[in-house]
C-alpha positions as CSV (number, residue, x, y, z in Angstrom):
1,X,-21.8,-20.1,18.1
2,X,-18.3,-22.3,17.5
3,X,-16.5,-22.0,13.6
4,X,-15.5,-25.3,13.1
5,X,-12.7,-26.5,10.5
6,X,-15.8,-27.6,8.2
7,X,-16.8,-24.1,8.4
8,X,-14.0,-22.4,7.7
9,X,-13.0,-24.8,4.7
10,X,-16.3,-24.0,3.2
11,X,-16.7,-20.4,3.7
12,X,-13.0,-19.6,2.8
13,X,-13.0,-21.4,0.0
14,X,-16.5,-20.3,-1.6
15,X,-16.3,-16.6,-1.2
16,X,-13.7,-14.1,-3.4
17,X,-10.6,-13.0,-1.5
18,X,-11.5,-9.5,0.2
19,X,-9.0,-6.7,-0.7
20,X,-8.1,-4.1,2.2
21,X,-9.6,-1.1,2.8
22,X,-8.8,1.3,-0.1
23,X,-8.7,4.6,2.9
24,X,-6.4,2.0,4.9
25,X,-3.6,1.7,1.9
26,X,-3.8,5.5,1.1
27,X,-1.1,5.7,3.6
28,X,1.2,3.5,1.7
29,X,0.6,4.4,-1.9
30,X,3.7,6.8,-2.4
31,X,5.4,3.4,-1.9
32,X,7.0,2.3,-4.6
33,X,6.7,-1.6,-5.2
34,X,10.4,-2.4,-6.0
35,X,11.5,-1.0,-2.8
36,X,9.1,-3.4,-0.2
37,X,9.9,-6.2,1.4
38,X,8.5,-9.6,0.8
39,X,7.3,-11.2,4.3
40,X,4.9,-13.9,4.9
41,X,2.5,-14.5,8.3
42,X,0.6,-17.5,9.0
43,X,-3.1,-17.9,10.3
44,X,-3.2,-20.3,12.8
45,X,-6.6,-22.1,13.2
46,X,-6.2,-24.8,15.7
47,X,-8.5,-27.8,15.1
48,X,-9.9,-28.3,18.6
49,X,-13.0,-30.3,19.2
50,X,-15.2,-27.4,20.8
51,X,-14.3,-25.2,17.8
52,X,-11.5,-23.8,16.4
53,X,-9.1,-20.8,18.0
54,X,-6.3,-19.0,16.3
55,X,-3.1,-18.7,17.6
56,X,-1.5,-15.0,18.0
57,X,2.0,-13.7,19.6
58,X,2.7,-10.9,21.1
59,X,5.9,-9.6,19.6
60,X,9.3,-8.8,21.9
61,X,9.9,-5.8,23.1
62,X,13.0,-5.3,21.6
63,X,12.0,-5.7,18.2
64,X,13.2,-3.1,15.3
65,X,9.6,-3.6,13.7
66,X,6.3,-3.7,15.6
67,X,7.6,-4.3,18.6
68,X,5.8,-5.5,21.5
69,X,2.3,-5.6,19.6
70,X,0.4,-8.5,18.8
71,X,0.3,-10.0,15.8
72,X,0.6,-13.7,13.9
73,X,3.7,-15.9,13.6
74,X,5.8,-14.5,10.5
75,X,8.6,-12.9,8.9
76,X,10.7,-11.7,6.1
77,X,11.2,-13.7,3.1
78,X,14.8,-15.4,3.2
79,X,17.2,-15.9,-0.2
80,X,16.7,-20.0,0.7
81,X,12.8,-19.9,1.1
82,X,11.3,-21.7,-1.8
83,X,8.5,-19.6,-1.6
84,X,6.1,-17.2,0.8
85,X,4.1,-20.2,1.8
86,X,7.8,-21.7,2.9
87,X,8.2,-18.4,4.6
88,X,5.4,-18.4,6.8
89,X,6.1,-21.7,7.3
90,X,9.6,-21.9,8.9
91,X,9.1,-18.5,10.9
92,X,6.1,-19.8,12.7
93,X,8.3,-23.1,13.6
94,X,11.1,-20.5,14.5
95,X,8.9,-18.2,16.9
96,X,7.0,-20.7,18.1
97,X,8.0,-24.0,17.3
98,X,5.0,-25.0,15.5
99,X,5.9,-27.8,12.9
100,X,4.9,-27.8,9.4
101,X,4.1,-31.2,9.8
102,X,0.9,-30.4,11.8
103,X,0.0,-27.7,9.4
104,X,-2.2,-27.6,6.5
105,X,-1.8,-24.2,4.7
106,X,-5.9,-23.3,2.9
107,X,-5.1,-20.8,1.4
108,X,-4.3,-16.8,1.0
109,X,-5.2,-13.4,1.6
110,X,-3.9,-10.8,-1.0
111,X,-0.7,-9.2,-0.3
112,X,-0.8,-6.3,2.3
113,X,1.9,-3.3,2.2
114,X,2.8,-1.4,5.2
115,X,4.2,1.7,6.7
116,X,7.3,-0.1,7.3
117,X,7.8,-1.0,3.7
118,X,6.8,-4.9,3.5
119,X,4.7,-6.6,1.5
120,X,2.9,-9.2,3.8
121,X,1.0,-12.2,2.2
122,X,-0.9,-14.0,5.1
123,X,-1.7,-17.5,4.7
124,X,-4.6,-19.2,6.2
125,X,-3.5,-23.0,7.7
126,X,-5.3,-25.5,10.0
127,X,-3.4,-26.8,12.8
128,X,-3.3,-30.2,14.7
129,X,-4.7,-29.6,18.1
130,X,-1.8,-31.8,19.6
131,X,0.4,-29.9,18.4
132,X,2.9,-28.4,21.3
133,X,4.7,-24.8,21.3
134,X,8.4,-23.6,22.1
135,X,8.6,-19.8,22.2
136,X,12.0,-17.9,20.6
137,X,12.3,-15.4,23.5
138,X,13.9,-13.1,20.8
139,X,11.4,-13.1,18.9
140,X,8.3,-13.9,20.6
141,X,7.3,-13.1,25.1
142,X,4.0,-15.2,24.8
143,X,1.3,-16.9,22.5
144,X,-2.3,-17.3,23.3
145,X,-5.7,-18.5,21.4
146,X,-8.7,-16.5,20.6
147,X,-12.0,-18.6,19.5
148,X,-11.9,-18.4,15.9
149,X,-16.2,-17.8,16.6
150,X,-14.6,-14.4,18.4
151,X,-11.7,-13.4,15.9
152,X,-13.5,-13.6,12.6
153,X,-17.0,-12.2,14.1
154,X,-17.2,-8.4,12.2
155,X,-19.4,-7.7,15.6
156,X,-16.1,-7.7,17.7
157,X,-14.2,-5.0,14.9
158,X,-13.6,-1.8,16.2
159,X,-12.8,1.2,13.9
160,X,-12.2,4.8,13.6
161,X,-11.5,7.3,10.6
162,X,-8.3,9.5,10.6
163,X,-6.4,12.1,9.2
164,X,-3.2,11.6,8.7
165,X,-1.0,14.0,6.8
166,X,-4.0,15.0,4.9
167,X,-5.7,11.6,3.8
168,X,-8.3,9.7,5.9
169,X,-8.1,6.6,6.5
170,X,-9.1,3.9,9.0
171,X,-8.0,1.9,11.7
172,X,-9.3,-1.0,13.3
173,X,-8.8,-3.3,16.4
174,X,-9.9,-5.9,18.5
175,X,-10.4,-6.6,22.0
176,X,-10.0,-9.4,23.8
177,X,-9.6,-10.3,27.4
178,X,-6.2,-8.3,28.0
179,X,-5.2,-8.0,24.6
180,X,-5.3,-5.3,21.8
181,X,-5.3,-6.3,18.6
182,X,-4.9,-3.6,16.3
183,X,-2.2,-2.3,13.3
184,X,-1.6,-4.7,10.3
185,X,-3.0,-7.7,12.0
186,X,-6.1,-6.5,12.7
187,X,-6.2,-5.4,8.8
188,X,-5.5,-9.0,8.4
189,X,-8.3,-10.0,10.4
190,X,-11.0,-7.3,9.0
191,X,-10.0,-8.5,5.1
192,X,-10.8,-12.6,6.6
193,X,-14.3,-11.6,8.0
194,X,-15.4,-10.0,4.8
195,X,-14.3,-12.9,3.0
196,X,-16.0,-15.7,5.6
197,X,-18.9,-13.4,6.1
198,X,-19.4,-11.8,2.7
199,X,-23.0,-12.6,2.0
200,X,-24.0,-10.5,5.4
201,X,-21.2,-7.8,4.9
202,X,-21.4,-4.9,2.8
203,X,-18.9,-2.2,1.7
204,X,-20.7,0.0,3.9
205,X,-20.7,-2.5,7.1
206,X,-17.6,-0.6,7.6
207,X,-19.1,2.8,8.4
208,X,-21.3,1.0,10.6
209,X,-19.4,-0.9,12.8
210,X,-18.5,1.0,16.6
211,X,-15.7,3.5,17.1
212,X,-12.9,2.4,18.4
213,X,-11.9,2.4,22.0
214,X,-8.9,2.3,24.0
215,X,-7.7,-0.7,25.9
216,X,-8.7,-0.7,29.8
């Protein structure tokens, strides 16, 4: 079944933002918070008549951070950004060329901290269907659109416990077609379903859902 733009507008804005999974930030909680980076990614719902899809990138390959996996247009906060929602903004024009004319920022997800010491608010938009893309190739070696029905359907979350260093914790991913989703945007993701989907999600759903596999 299709998620329309109605559908996400209502069950976004109804249900309490969904914090991460507490054994997912154990990893990052020797971080001290005056030493992270502010960054900002956007959540690109595309309003397209047979439902809406969200745009992801996959990252270069070159990349001092994350490179080569997939994630969703974003960045670091700049001195001469007026704000995180301006970040998110002007890096998804810069990677992809998406204008923030033809974007309607929703809302936000709470801030997310990672290994790689930034603090990442994701922001949740509807975009124009019309709207047409122009990939940075240094930042950016291709976009493409999962069904938002697919994305934000807990069914489709992968996860498996770890022990790193001595703490468990979890990691989660998502396949689709070619792609692996997995690392901080797939965090991203798993924090939006529980928030769209709260009133059939649990805190246990998590120990429920199936193991995570490799990519074929």
């Amino acid at each position: 079944m299709c998620m329309n733009k109605q559908d996400l507008l209502r069950q976004f804005s109804l249900n309490i933002p969904s914090y991460y999974q507490p054994e997912s930030l154990s990893r990052v909680a020797h971080l001290q918070t005056k030493s992270l980076k502010k960054a900002a990614v956007l959540i690109p719902c595309v309003d397209r008549k047979e439902g809406l899809s969200v745009i992801l990138t996959k990252r270069a390959s070159h990349l001092k951070n994350h490179p080569g996996q997939i994630s969703f247009p974003g960045g670091k906060f700049e001195a001469l950004d007026l704000s995180l929602t301006h970040t998110a903004l002007r890096e998804a024009q810069e990677e992809i060329g998406l204008p923030p004319s033809q974007v309607q920022v929703i809302g936000q997800l709470p801030a997310l901290t990672t290994i790689s010491r930034f603090n990442i608010t994701p922001f949740v938009a509807i975009v124009d269907e019309r709207y047409e893309y122009q990939i940075d190739p240094n930042e950016v070696d291709y976009l493409f659109e999962v069904p938002a029905s697919y994305l934000f359907d807990p069914t489709n979350l992968f996860t498996k416990k770890m022990c790193i260093k001595g703490i468990q914790h979890h990691i989660f991913a998502i396949n689709y077609q070619k792609h692996f989703i997995w690392g901080v945007t797939a965090q991203i993701i798993q924090a939006l379903q529980i928030q769209l989907h709260c009133s059939a999600i649990t805190k246990n759903t998590i120990d429920n859902q199936r193991d995570l596999i490799s990519p074929r």
